[in-house]
C-alpha positions in Angstrom: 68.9 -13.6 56.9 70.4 -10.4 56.7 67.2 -8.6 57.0 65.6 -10.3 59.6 69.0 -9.9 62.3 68.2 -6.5 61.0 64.4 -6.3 62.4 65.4 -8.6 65.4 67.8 -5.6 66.7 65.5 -3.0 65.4 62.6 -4.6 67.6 65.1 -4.7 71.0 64.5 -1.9 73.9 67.9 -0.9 72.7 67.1 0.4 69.6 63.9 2.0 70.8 66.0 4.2 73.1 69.1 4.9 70.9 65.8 6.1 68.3 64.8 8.6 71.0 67.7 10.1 73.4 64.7 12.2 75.2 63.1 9.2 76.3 66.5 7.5 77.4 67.0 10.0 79.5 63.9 10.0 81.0 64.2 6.6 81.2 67.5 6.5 82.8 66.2 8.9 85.3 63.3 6.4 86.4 66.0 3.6 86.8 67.8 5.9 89.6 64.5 6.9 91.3 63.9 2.9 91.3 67.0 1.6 92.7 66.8 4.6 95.4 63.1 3.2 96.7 64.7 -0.5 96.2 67.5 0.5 98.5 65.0 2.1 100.9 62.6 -0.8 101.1 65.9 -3.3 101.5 68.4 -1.7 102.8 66.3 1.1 105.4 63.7 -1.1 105.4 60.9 1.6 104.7 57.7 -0.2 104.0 59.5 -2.7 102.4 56.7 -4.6 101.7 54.6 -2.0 99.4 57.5 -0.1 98.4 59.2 -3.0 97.1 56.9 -4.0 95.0 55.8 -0.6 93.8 59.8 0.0 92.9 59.4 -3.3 90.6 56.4 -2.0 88.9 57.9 1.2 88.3 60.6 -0.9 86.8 58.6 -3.1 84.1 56.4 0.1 83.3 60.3 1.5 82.3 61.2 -1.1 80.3 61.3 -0.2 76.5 59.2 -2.1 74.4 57.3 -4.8 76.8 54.3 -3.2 77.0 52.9 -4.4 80.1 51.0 -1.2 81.1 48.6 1.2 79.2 47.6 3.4 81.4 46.1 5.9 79.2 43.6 3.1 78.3 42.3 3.5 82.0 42.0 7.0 81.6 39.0 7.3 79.6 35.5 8.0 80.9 34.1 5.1 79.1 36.9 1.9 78.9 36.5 -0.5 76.3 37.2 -3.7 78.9 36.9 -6.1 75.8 40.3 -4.3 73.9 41.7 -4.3 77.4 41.2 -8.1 77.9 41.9 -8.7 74.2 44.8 -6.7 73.7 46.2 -6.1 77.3 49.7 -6.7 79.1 50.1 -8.6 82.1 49.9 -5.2 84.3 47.2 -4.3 82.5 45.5 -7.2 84.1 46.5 -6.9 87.8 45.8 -2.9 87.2 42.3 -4.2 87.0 41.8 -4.9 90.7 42.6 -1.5 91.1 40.8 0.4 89.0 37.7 -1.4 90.2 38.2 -0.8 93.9 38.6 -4.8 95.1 42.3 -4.2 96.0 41.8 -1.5 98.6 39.1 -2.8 100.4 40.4 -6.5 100.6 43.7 -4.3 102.0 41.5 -3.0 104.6 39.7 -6.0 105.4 43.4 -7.3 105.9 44.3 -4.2 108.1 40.6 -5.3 110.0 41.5 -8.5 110.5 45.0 -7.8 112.5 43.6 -4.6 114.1 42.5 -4.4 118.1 39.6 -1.9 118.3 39.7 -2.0 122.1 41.7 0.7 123.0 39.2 2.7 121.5 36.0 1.1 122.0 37.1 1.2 126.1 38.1 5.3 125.6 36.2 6.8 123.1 36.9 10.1 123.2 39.8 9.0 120.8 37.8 9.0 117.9 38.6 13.1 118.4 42.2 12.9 118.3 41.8 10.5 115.1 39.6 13.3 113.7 41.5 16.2 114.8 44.7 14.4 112.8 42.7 14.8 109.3 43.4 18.6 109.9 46.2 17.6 107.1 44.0 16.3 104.7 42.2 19.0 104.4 44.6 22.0 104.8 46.9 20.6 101.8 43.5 20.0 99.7 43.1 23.9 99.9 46.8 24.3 99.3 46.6 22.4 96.4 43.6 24.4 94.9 45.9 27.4 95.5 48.7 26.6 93.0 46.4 25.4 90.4 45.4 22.0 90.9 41.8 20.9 89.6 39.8 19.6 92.9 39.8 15.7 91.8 43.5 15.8 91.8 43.8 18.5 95.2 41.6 15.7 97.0 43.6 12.7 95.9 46.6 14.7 97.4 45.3 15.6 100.4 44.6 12.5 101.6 48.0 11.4 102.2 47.9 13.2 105.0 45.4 10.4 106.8 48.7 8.7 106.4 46.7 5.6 104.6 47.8 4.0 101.6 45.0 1.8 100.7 42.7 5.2 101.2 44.6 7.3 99.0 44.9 4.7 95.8 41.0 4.3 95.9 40.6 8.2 96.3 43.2 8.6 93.4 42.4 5.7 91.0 38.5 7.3 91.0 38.6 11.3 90.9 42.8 11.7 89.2 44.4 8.4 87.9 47.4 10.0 85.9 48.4 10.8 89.3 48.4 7.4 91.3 52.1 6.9 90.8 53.2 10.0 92.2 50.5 9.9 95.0 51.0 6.2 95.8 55.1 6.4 96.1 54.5 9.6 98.5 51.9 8.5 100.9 53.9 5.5 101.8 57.3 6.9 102.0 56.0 9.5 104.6 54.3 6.5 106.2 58.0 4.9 106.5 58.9 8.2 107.9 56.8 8.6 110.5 59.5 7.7 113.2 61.6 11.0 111.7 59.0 13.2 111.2 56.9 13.3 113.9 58.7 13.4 117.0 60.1 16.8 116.4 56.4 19.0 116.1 55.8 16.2 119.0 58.4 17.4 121.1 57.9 21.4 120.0 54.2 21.4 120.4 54.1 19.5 123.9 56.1 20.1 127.5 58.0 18.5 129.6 55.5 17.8 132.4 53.3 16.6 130.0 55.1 14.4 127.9 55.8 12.9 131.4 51.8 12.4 132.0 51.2 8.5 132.9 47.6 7.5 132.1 45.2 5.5 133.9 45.0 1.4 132.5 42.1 1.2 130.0 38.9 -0.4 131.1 38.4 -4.2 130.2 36.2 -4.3 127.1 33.5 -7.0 127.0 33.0 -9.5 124.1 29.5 -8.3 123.1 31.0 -4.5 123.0 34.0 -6.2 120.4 31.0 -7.8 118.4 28.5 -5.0 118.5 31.7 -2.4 117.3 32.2 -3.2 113.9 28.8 -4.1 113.3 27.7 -0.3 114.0 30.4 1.7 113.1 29.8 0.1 108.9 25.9 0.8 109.9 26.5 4.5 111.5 29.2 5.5 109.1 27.9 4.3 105.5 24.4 5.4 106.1 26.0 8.7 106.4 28.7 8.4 103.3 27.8 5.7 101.4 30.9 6.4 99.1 32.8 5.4 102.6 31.4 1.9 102.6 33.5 0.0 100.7 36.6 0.8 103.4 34.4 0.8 106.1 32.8 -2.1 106.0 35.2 -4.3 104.4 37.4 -2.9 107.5 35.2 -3.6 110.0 34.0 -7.2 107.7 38.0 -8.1 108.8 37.9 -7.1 112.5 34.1 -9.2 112.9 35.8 -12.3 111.7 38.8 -11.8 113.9 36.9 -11.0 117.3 33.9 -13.1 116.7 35.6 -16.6 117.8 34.0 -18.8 114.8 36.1 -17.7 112.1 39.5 -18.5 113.0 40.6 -19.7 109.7 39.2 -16.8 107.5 40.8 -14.6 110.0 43.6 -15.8 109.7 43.7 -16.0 105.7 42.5 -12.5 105.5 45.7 -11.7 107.6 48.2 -13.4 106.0 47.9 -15.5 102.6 45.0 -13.1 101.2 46.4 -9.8 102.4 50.0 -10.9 101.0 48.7 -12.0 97.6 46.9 -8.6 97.6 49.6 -6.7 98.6 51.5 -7.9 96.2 49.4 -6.9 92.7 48.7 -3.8 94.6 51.8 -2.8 94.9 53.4 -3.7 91.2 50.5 -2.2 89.3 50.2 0.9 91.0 54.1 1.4 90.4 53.9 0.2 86.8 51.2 3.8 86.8 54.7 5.5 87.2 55.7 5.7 83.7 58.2 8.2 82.7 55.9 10.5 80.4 53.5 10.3 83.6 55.8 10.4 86.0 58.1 13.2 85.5 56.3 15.9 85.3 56.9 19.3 87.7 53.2 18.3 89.5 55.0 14.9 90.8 57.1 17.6 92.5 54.5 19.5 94.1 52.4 16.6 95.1 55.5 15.3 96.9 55.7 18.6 99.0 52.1 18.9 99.4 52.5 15.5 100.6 54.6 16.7 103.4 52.6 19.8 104.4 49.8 17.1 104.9 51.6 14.8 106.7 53.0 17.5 109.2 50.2 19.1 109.7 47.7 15.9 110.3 50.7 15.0 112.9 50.5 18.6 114.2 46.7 18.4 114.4 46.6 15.5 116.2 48.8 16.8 119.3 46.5 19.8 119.4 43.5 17.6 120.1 45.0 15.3 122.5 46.8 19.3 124.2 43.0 20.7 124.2 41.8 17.3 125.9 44.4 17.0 128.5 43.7 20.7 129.6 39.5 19.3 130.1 40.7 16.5 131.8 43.0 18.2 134.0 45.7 16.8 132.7 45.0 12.8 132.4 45.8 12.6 128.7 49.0 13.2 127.6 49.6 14.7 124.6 51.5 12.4 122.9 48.8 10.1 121.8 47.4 13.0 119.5 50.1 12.2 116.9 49.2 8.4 116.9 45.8 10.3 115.2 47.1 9.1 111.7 46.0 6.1 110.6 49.5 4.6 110.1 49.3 1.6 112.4 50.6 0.4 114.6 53.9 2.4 114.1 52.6 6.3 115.3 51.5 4.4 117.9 55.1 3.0 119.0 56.2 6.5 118.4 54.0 7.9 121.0 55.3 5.1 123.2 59.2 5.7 122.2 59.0 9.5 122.9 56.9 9.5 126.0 59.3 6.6 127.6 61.9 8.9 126.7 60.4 11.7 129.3 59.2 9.1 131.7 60.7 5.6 131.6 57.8 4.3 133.9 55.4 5.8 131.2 53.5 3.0 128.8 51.3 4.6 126.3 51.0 2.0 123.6 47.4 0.8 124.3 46.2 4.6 124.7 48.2 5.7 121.6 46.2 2.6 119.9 43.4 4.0 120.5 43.8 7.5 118.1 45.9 5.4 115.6 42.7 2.8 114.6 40.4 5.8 115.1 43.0 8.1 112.5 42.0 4.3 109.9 38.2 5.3 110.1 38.8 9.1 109.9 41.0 8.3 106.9 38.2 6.6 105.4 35.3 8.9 106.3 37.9 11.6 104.8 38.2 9.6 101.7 34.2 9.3 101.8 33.5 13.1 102.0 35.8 13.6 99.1 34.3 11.2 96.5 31.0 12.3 97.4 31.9 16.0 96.3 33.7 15.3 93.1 33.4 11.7 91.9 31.3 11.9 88.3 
């Protein structure tokens, strides 16, 4: 009797920490960093409903002795799916959908589904403010190179500056998985700060008179242009990176079944039950990556900053676009809209809308502003593309 109370409390998370003060420490400091990014997602509501989740998986991953996640088994070159299924814990499971690339895109086909594509199908010339805001991705990419980072892992951090989640967790789970914690937690936190970090490079890089720029209304769009959109831009963009296609087209897949008028009901599930359900594994098993051995390194550090420097300067890259275009057009573009170039939607674009009202109270830009934000979701993705056709093995 006595010997098996003895194994019971030897076999508790307890023990397994008291064993190893290093690792309770560690682990300690990966119960603070969670309840900070639970008290975020509740309490400051910041992405609450990815950051949540990814603060829960964090949490499991931490907990001595369950065994729920083995990353390092997704980590090899080869993976031996039959131990994995055989031997596996429950996050090991819903890591799965990640690490074969069907959570992302059903993401995207969610985003597709809810998205209106006619701000930009009716003005164009958007898609070059959307481009102009990858500036970011590809400034911190070289960054990262500088201080030592191999190029799988420099690209997986640059792309948090298209300001993407779903983008950057398929970049990162292909070409540097150790670092989808890290990368995950930091592209959506600067997502949930977009409303404090933009608006001051908005208000630096732009003036007065033109913050205060009203824009003409948008031109009505016709159904067939809707239909014919999606259809072409999976077409135009995958036969030119194929590695892009499985965003693309499961993005545009989700718009088609919104704007078509016969698919009401898949619409609708690819909005709601289907991108919930999604959301949720998502979320939980890219936390549970975010183990303390993984996670505490000094790189998680630098990937954090680098995630900044991305962020800024996509935002920053942006307003140049949109500055550059409203000097050609003699100034019937305001500004503003270039920061909405991120694909963080729909809130850059409300921040384009918040800051130019504050200039001009008779000044609407939400439907212009839309029209950089959902062409800053396809530069994300063509970003992503060009990335994973240099490096992926």
């Amino acid at each position: 009797m006595l010997d098996t109370l003895l194994n019971f409390i030897d076999s508790t998370g307890v023990a397994q920490l008291v064993r190893d003060p290093a690792k309770l420490g560690m682990t300690l400091i990966m119960y603070l960093i969670v309840i900070v990014l639970l008290y975020l997602a509740i309490k400051k509501k910041f992405e609450p409903l990815l950051l949540l989740p990814i603060a829960f998986g964090m949490l499991l991953a931490n907990l001595p002795g369950a065994n729920m996640m083995h990353l390092d088994w997704f980590l090899e070159k080869q993976i031996d799916w039959g131990y994995v299924l055989n031997n596996g814990g429950l996050i090991d499971f819903l890591y799965m959908g990640v690490k074969l690339g069907i959570y992302p895109s059903l993401i995207f086909m969610g985003v597709g589904a809810m998205t209106d594509f006619t701000a930009l199908i009716s003005n164009p010339k958007s898609l070059l403010m959307g481009a102009g805001a990858q500036l970011g991705v590809f400034v911190a990419f070289f960054f990262a190179l500088l201080i030592g980072f191999v190029p799988e892992a420099a690209a997986s951090i640059g792309i948090i500056g298209g300001a993407d989640g779903p983008t950057a967790i398929l970049v990162t789970k292909i070409l540097a998985p150790a670092l989808l914690g890290a990368i995950a937690i930091a592209a959506y936190s600067y997502m949930a700060l977009i409303p404090i970090i933009q608006p001051p490079f908005m208000r630096m890089l732009t003036s007065k008179k033109e913050r205060e720029i009203v824009m003409t209304a948008l031109r009505p769009v016709s159904q067939v242009e809707k239909l014919i959109f999606p259809v072409l831009v999976t077409i135009v963009v995958s036969i030119i990176l194929p590695d892009a296609a499985p965003l693309i087209g499961f993005l545009m897949f989700g718009n088609l079944l919104n704007v078509c008028g016969v698919t009401e009901r898949l619409s609708k599930t690819a909005q709601n039950e289907l991108m919930n359900i999604v959301t949720i594994f998502l979320g939980v098993s890219v936390g549970a990556t975010a183990s303390a051995e993984n996670f505490l390194q000094p790189q998680t550090l630098a990937i954090i900053a680098l995630g900044l420097v991305a962020f800024s300067i996509s935002t920053v890259g942006g307003l140049l676009t949109a500055k550059i275009m409203c000097i050609v057009t003699r100034g019937k573009i305001n500004p503003l809209i270039g920061s909405a170039g991120v694909s963080a939607v729909p809130m850059a674009a409300r921040v384009s809308q918040i800051e130019g009202q504050k200039a001009n109270p008779a000044n609407f830009l939400l439907m212009h502003a839309m029209g950089p934000n959902v062409a800053g979701v396809i530069g994300s993705a063509v970003a992503a593309g060009v990335f994973l056709s240099m490096f992926k093995g």
